[in-house]
C-alpha positions in Angstrom: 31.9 29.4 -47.7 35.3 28.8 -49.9 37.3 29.6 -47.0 36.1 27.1 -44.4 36.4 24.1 -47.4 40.0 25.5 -48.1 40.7 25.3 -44.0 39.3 22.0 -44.0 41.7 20.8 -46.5 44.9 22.9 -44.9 44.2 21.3 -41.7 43.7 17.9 -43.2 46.7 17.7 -45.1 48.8 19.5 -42.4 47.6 16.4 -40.3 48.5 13.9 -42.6 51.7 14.9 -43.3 52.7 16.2 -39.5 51.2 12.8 -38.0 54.2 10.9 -39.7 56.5 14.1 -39.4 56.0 15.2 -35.7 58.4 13.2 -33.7 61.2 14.0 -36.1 60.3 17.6 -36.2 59.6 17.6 -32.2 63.6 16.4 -31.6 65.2 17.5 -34.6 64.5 21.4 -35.1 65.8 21.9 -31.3 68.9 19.8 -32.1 69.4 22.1 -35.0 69.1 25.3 -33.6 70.6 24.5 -30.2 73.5 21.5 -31.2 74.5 22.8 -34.7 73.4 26.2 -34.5 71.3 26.1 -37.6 69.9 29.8 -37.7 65.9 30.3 -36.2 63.3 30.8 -38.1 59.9 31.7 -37.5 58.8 29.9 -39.9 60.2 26.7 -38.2 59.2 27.8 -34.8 55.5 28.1 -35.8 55.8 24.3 -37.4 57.2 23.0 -34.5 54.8 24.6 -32.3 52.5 22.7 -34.4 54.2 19.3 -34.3 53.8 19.9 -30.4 50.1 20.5 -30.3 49.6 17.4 -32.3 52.0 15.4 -29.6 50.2 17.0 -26.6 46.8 16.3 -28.6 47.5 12.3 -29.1 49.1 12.0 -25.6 45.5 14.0 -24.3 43.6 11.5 -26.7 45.3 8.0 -25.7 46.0 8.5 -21.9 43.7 11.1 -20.6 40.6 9.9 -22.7 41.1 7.0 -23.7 39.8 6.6 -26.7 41.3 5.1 -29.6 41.5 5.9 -33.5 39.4 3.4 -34.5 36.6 1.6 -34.0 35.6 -1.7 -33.2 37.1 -4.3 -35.8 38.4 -1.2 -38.1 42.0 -1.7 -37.4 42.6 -5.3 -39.0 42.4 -7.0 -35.6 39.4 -8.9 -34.9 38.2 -9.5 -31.7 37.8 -13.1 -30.5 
């Protein structure tokens, strides 16, 4: 039971902070390694594997579904 509440919060936080992070992490880290020869890590690769999933998730979520973030009215625009 302890470890599914300490995934939860892993995979929350790693959300939050990859959700701002992503984009720089998604062009950056391949700049680095392939324009400056900054040496590979797997540490790095395995984050930037995961910047991708959350890129390939929001494209899948916006485009292919859809569906937005929020709901109705939640976003600070209201609806005339």
């Amino acid at each position: 039971m302890m470890m599914g509440k300490l995934w939860r919060e892993v995979y929350g936080a790693g959300i939050l902070f990859f959700y701002y992070f992503k984009w720089i992490m998604i062009l950056g880290y391949p700049a680095l390694v392939y324009g400056l020869d900054y040496p590979r890590w797997w540490v790095m690769d395995a984050l930037w594997l995961y910047c991708v999933a959350l890129a390939v998730k929001d494209f899948i979520w916006k485009f292919i579904l859809k569906k937005s973030y929020c709901e109705a009215g939640s976003c600070g625009r209201e609806k005339p």
